[in-house]
N, C-alpha and C positions, 0 to 999 in steps of 0.2 A: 100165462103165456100160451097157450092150450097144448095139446101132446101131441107129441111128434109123429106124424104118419110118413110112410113112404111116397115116392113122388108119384104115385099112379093116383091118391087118392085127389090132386090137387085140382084136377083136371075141372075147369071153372064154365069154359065155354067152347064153341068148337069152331079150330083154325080162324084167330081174327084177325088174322094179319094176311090181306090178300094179295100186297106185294111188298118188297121191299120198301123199306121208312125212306123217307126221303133225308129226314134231319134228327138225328139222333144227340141226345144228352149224355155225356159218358164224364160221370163226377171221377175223383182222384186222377185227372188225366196227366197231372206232371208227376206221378207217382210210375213206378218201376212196369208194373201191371199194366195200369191204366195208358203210359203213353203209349205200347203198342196198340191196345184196341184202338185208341184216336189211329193210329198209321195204318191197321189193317180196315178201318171205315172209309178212309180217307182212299188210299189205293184200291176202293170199289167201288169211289165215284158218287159217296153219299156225303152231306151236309153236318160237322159236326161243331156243335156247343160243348166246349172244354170248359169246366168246372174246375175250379183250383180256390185255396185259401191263400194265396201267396200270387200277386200280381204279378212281382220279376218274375218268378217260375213259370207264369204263362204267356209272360213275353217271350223267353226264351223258345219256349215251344211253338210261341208263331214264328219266332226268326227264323229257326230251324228249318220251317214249312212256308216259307213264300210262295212256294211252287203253287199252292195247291189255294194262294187268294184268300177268298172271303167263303169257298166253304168249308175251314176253318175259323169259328170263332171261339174268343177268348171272355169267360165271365167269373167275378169274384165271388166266392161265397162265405158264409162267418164259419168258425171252428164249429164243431159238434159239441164240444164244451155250451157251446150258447145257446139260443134261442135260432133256429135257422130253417129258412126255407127257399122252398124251390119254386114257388109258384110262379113268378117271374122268369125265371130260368128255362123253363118246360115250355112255353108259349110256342104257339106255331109249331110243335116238334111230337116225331111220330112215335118214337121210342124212347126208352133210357136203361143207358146203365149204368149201375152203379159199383163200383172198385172202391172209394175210397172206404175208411175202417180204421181206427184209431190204433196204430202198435205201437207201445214203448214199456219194453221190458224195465225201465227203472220205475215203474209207475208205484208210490206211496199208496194211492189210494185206487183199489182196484175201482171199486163202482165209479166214483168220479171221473177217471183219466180214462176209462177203457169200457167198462160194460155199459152204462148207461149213455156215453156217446155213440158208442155203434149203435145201438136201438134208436136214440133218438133222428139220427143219419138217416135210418133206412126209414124211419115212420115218418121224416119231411118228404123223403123219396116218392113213398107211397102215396099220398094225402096230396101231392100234388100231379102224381100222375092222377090219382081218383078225381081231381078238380077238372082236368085236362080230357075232354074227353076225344082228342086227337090220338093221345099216345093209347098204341094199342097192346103192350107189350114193355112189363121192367125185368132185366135179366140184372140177376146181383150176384156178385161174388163171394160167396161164403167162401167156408174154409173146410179144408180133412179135421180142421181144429173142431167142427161140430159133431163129427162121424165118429171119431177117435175114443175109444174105450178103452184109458191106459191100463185099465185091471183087468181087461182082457188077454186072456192067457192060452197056449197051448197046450198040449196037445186037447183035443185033435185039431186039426189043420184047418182055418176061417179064413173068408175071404171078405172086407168089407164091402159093405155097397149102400148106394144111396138110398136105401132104408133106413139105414143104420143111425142113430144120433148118440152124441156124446150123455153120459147118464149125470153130467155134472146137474145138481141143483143153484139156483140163484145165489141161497145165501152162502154152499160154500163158493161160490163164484168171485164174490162180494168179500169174503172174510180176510179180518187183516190178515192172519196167517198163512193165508196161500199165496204162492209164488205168482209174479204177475205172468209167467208165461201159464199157467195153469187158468188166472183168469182169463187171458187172452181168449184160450178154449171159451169157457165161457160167456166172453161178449159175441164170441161170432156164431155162437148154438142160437143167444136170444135175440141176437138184432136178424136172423133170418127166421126164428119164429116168429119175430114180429111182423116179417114179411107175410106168410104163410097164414098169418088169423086175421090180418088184414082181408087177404082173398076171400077168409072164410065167413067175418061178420060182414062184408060190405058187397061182395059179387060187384066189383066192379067190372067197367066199361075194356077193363086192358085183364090181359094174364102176365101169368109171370112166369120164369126160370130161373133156378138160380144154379151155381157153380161150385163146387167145393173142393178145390185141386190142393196137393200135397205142397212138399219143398218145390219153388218156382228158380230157375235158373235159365240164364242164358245172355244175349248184347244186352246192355239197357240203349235205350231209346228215348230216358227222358233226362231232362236238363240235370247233372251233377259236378259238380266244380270243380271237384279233383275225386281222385280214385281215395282218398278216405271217406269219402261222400259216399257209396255203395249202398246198396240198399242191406241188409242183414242176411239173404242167403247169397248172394254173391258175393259179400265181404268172406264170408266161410270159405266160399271156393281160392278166393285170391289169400285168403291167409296160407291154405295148403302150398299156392304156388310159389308163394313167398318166405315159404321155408318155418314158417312158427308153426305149433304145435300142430300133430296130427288130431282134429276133433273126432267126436263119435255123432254118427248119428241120429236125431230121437225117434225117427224113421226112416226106413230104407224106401220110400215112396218119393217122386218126381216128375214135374213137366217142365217141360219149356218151353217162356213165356211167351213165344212165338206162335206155340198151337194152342197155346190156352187163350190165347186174344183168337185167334181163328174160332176157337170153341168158343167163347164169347158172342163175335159176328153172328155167329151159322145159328146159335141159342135167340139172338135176335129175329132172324131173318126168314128161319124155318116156322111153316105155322102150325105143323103135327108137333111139334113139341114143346106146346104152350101146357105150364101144368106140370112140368118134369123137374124134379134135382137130379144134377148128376155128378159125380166123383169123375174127374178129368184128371187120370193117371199115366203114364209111361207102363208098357208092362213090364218095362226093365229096370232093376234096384238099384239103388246105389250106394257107395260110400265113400268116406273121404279119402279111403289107400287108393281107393278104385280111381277116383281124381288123379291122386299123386301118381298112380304108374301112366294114366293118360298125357299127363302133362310133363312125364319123363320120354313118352312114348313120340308125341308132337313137337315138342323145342327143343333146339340145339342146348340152351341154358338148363334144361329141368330138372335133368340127374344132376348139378352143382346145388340149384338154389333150391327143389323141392324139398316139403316139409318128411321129416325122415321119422319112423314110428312101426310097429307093429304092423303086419296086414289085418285088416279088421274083417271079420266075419261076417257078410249081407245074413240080415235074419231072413229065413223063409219059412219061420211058422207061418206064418199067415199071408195071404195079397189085401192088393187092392183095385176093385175092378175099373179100368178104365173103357175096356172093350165094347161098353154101352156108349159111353160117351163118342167113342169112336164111330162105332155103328148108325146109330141116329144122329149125330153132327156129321157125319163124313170125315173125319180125323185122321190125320197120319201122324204119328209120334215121330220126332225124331231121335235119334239115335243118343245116346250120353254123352258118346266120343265125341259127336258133332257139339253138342250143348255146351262143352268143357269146352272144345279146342276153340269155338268161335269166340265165348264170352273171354278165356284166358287172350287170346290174340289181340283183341280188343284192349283191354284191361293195361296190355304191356305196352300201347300204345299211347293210354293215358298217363300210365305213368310217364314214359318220356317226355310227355307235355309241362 
């Protein structure tokens, strides 16, 4: 898979994006992540190709978006499971990015259902930007799941950063005995080394960026049916407000998905930072008491129905640096209060539905 270098080494070619992509591909777009990026492309006035494995889910997402016509379009693609490409998909189009990424924590068979999907996602990704030599630029979404060094211990006090990669090996990646969230770590370290040896044995025509943001919260944006539909860190948060158990967190690290689709955009758009990974963090912690006094703080209901428990300790042996990501995209974090109170308001809205 070759070895992990930090983002400085990746630097392929210089600034080849001279202005903004007119028509961009952005896969997993009916997914939690993915449909802001379509919305924050969309409200900048650029051309976007929505990728989805699920037809009604990207009707929905056109119906949503009439406003915005025909430059939003809607295309089917097969599961990662299969055989699947994108060369059809990419035609005519300047950029891509990529979100989608296989999660299902009940997954039987870690390689099957999760690591060998994400690799093979991003290596159609690639292989058809390579064929494409319009698209000048694939920005992907990795994960903190790549960065993350769970036997990393304090003292003394560390901060991670996009240098940093997770030390998992393939095979325990792959082993029946590991937990599928453990593999999870694992699919998303090698489906964005696959990215990275891609740039390195082929030097193509495009560069790349990729992303690797912590716990994601905030509205969702894309099609969900009812409020058990939730994506899985959002269902966390509505469990707290709904009163079941107070959870822990397996990190105190956060963004929301609002500036991390903006850090997406600005990752596409900007041509100095073609060649960069970056950790797109909040530099404020969080946890789930930290929720429950929020959401006691904001609704008239919250001190009845919130979930009631211990006050949980933010760990501050360590960070995580987001200030880069801030710095060279232009990022403004928003606050936790705001990320709880809007998604929680929302959330009560669906329910009543």
């Amino acid at each position: 898979m070759g070895e992990p270098l930090n983002h400085t080494t990746f630097q392929s070619q210089e600034s080849v994006m001279s202005g903004p992509p007119r028509k961009v591909l952005v896969t997993g777009a009916t997914g939690f992540i993915g449909a802001h990026v379509v919305d924050e492309l969309l409200r900048r006035g650029h051309v976007v190709r929505a990728a989805t494995r699920d037809p009604g889910k990207g009707k929905l997402l056109k119906d949503a978006r009439l406003y915005y016509g025909d430059r939003l379009q809607i295309v089917q693609i097969a599961d990662f499971s299969q055989a699947v490409s994108f060369k059809d998909a990419v035609k005519d189009l300047d950029g891509i990015i990529h979100v989608a990424s296989p999660l299902d924590y009940t997954a039987q068979d870690n390689e099957i259902q999760l690591v060998k999907p994400a690799i093979a996602g991003v290596r159609a990704v690639m292989e058809a930007a390579g064929a494409n030599l319009d698209v000048k630029r694939v920005v992907i979404t990795s994960s903190f799941a790549s960065v993350l060094d769970a036997n990393r211990k304090s003292p003394p006090h560390f901060t991670y950063t996009a240098a940093d990669w997770n030390p998992l090996s393939y095979e325990e990646s792959i082993a029946k005995e590991t937990s599928a969230v453990v593999a999870y770590r694992g699919s998303k370290k090698f489906a964005e080394l696959e990215a990275w040896d891609f740039i390195k044995r082929h030097n193509p025509a495009f560069d790349l960026v990729t992303l690797c943001p912590p716990m994601t919260f905030g509205p969702v944006s894309h099609p969900v049916a009812n409020i058990d539909k939730l994506n899985e860190s959002n269902n966390t948060l509505w469990k707290v407000a709904s009163g079941q158990d107070l959870p822990v967190a397996r990190v105190p690290f956060w963004v929301d998905v609002r500036d991390l689709a903006v850090a997406h955009v600005e990752a596409l758009l900007r041509p100095e930072v073609g060649g960069s990974r970056f950790t797109v963090a909040s530099p404020e912690k969080f946890s789930y008491s930290k929720v429950a006094d929020i959401v006691r703080a904001e609704f008239d209901w919250g001190e009845k129905r919130v979930a009631k428990g211990e006050t949980q300790t933010i760990d501050e042996s360590h960070d995580l640096d987001g200030e880069t990501a801030a710095k060279d995209l232009g990022l403004r974090y928003r606050s936790f209060q705001a990320t709880v109170k809007d998604f929680i308001k929302q959330a009560v809205e669906m329910e009543q539905k």
